[in-house]
VEXDREN-2710 file (C-alpha; in Angstrom, 1 decimal):
% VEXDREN-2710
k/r/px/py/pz
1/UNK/56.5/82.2/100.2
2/UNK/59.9/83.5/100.6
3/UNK/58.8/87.1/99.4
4/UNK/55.9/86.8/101.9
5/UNK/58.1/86.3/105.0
6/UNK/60.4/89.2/103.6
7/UNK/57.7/91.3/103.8
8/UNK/56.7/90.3/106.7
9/UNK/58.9/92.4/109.0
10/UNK/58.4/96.0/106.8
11/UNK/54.5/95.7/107.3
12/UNK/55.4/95.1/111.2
13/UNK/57.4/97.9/111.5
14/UNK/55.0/100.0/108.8
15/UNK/52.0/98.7/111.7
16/UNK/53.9/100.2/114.8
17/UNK/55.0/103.2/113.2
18/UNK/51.0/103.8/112.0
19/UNK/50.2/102.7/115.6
20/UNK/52.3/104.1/117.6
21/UNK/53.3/107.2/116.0
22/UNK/50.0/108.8/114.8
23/UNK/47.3/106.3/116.4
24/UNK/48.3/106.7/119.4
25/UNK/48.9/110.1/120.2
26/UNK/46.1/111.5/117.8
27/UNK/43.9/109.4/120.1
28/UNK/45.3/111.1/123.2
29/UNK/44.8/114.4/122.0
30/UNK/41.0/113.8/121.0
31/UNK/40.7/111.9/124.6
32/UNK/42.0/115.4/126.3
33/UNK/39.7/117.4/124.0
34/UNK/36.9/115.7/125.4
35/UNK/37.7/116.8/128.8
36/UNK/36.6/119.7/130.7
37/UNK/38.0/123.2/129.8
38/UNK/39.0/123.7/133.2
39/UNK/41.5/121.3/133.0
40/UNK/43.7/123.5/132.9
41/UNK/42.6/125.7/135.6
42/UNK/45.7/127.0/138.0
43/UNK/48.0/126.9/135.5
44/UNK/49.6/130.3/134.4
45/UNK/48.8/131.6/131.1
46/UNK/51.0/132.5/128.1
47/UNK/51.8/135.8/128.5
48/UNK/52.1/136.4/124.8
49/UNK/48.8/135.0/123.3
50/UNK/48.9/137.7/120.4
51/UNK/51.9/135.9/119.0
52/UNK/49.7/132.9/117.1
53/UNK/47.2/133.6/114.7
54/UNK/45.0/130.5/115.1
55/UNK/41.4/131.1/116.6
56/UNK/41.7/130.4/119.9
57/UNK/39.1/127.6/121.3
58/UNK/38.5/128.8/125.4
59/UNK/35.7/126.3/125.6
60/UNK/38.0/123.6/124.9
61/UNK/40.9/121.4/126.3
62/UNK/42.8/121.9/123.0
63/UNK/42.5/125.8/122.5
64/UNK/44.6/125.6/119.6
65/UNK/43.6/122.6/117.2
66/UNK/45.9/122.8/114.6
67/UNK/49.0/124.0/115.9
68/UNK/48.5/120.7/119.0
69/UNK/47.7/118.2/116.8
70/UNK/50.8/119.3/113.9
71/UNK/53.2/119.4/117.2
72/UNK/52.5/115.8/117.1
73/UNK/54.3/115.3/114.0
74/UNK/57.8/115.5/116.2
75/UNK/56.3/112.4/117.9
76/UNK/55.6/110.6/114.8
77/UNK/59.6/111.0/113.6
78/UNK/60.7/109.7/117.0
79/UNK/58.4/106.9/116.8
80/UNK/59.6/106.4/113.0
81/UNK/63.2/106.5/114.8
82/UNK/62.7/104.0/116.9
83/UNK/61.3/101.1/114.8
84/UNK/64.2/101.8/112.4
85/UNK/66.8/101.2/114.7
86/UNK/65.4/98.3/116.1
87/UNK/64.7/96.9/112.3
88/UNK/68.6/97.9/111.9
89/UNK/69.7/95.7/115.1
90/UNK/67.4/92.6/113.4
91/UNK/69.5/92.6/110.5
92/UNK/72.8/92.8/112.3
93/UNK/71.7/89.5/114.2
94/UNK/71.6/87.9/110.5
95/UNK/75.2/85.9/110.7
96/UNK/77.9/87.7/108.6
97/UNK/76.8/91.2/108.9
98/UNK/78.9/94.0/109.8
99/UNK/77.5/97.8/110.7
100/UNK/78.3/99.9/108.4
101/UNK/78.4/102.8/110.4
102/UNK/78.4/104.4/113.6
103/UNK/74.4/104.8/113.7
104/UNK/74.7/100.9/113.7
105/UNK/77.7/100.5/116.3
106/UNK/76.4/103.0/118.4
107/UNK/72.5/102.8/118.2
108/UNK/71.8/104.3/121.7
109/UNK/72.5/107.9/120.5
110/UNK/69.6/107.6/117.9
111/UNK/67.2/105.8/120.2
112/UNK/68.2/108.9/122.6
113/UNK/66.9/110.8/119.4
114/UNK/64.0/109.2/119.0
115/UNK/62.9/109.3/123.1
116/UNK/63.7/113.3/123.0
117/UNK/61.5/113.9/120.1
118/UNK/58.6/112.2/121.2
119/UNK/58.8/114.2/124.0
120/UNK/59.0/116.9/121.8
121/UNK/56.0/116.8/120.3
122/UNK/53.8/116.0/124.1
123/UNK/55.5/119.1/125.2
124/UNK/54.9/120.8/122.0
125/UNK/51.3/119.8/122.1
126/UNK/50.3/120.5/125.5
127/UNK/51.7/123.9/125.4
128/UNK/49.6/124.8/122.2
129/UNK/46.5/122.8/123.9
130/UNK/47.0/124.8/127.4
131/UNK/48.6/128.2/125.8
132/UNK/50.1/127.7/129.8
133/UNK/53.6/129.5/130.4
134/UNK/54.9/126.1/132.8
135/UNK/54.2/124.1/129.4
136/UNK/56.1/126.7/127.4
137/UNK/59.0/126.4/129.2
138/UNK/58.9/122.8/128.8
139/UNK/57.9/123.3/124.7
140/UNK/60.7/125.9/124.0
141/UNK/63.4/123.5/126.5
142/UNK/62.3/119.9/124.4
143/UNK/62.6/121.8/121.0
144/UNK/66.0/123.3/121.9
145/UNK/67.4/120.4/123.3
146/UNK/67.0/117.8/120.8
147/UNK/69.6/118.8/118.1
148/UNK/72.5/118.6/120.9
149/UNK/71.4/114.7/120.8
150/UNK/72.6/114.6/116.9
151/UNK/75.6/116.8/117.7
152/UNK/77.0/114.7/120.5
153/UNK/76.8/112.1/117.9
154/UNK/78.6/113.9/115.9
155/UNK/81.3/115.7/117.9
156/UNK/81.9/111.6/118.9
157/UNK/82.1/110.4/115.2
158/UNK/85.0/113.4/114.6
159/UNK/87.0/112.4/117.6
160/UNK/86.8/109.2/117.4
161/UNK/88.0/109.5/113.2
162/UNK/91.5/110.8/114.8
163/UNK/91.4/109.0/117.8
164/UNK/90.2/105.1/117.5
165/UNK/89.8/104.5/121.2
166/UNK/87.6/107.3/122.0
167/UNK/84.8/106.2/124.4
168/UNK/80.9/107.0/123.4
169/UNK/79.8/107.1/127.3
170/UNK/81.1/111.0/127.9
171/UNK/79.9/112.2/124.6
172/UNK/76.2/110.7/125.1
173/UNK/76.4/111.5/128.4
174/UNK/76.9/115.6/127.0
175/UNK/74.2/115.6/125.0
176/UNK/71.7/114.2/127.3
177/UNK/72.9/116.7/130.1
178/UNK/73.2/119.4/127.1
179/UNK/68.9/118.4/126.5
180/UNK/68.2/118.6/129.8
181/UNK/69.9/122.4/130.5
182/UNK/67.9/123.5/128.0
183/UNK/64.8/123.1/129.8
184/UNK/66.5/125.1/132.2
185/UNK/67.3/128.0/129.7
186/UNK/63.7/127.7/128.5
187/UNK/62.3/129.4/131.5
188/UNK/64.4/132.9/129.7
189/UNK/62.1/133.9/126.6
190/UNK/64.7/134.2/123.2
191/UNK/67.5/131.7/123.9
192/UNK/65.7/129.0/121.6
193/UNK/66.1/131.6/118.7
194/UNK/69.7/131.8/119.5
195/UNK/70.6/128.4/120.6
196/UNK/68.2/126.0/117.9
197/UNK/69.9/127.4/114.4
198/UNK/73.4/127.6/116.0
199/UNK/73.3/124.0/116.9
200/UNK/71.8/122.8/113.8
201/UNK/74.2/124.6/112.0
202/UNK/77.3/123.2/114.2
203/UNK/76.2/119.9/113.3
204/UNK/76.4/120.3/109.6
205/UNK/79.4/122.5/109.6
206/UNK/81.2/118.9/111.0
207/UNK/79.0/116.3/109.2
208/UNK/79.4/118.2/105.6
209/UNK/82.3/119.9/106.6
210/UNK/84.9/118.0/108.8
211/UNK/83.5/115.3/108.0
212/UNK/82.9/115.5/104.3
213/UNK/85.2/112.9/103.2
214/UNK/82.7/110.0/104.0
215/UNK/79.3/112.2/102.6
216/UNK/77.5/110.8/99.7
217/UNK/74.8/112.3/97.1
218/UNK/72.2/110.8/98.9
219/UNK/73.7/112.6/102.4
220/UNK/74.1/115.9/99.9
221/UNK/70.8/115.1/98.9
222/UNK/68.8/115.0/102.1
223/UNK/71.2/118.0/103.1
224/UNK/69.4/119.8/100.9
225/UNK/65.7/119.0/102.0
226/UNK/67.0/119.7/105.5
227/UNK/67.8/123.2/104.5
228/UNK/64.6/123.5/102.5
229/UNK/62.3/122.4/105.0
230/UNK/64.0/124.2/107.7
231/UNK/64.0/127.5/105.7
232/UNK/60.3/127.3/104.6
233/UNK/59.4/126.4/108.2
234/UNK/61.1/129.5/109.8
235/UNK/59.6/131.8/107.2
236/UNK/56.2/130.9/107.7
237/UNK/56.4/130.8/111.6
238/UNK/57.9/134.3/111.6
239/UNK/55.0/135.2/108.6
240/UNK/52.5/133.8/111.9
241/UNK/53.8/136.0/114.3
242/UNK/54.4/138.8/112.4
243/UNK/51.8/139.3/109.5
244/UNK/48.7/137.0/110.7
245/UNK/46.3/139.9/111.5
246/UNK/47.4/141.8/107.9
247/UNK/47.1/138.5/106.0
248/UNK/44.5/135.7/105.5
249/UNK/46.0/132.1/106.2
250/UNK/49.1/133.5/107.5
251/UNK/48.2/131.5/110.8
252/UNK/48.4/128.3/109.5
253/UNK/52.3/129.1/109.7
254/UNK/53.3/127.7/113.0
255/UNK/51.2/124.5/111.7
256/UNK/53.3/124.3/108.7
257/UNK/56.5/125.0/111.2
258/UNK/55.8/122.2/113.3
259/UNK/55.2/119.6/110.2
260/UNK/58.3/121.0/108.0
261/UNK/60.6/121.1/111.1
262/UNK/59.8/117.5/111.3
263/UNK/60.2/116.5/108.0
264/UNK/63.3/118.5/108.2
265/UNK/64.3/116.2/110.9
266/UNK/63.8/113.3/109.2
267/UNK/65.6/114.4/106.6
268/UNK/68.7/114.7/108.4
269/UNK/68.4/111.7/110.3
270/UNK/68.4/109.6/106.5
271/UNK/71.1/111.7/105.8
272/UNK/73.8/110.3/108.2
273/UNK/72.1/106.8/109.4
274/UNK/73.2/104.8/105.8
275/UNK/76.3/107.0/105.5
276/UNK/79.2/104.1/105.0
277/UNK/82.2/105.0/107.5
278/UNK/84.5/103.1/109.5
279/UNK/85.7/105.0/112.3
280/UNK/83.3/103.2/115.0
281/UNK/84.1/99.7/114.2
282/UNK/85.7/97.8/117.1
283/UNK/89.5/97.8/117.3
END
């Protein structure tokens, strides 16, 4: 019996991260395919349509199956996210327990995480279901902005190492604003090539490198498939837009973007939310 009730809450969670993270939105996106085509009537098109190699569906809603419904991968790590942190806040109610880490002092910055890439992957999807320019704007913006929600987090864990009274509010408050901007910056073509790898790489240049006195294997680790993923991912999106009318199943890159980016994601989110570290703990 014991063992039952321990499983009890994993199959929860397990049940709203199933429901909510792939159910849910896969559902959506078959409910808008079953709309009219004209849906999306009014809206200015893509002006680069030649960039994807995936057969374009004008009779449909969705005029790009695969790469809409693999956008929706970022909404499934988001949802993941979510349900973690609120498993993590259950256990610290258990009498006796102590965080361990800022993830667990501070969970708003990763629930931040979560919201932004569930937004993510709607903008994501509707701009590969529309092929519009407005939902572009909003795609390339979402995809920029969520790494500056990690780095905020970071830039506050650094400070706050020297400096134990440091408030979270301003740092939070950056990256939010930081997110937001960049849907701003979207509506310029390019600045998401230059401003998504130099953030990413900020952020682990002060987790692995300022910071690397309180990495483990397991954060080396997960560092690694971060890099991986992230590598493989750009290689075959640039293969898509480069290559897809020389070589067969070269399309299927920005699909395989989309779902590596996300696993890259989730890579680096393990990688710093069970690092041990005590610079966040109330003084």
């Amino acid at each position: 019996e014991t063992s039952i009730h321990a499983m009890l809450p994993t199959t929860a969670h397990a049940g709203w991260v199933l429901g909510a993270g792939l159910i849910l939105p896969v559902g959506l996106g078959i409910l808008l395919d079953s709309l009219s085509p004209k849906v999306w009537d009014g809206f200015q098109l893509y002006g680069r349509l030649e960039e994807y190699g995936e057969r374009k569906r004008w009779h449909r809603p969705v005029r790009t199956f695969l790469n809409s419904f693999s956008s929706l991968a970022f909404w499934l790590v988001g949802v993941y996210i979510l349900v973690d942190i609120n498993s993590m806040l259950d256990a610290m109610a258990t009498p006796g327990s102590t965080p361990r880490n800022c993830s667990e002092t501070n969970p708003i910055f990763n629930r931040t995480f979560g919201v932004s890439l569930i937004w993510t992957g709607v903008a994501s999807f509707l701009f590969h279901a529309s092929l519009t320019e407005p939902w572009r704007i909003l795609d390339a913006g979402a995809t920029m902005g969520v790494p500056f929600i990690p780095l905020s987090f970071s830039m506050y864990r650094c400070v706050r190492a020297s400096f134990t009274h440091t408030p979270w509010v301003p740092f939070w408050l950056g990256g939010v604003s930081a997110n937001i901007g960049c849907h701003i910056l979207a509506r310029t073509q390019g600045w998401s090539d230059i401003v998504l790898p130099a953030c990413i790489l900020f952020n682990i240049a002060l987790d692995y490198g300022y910071m690397h006195a309180y990495r483990s294997r397991f954060d080396i680790e997960m560092l690694g498939f971060l890099v991986l993923f992230a590598l493989v991912g750009i290689l075959l999106r640039v293969l898509d837009i480069k290559m897809h009318k020389k070589m067969s199943f070269v399309w299927l890159g920005h699909t395989a973007w989309h779902v590596l980016m996300s696993a890259a994601i989730l890579a680096a989110y393990e990688g710093f939310r069970y690092t041990v570290e005590d610079m966040c703990h109330p003084v």
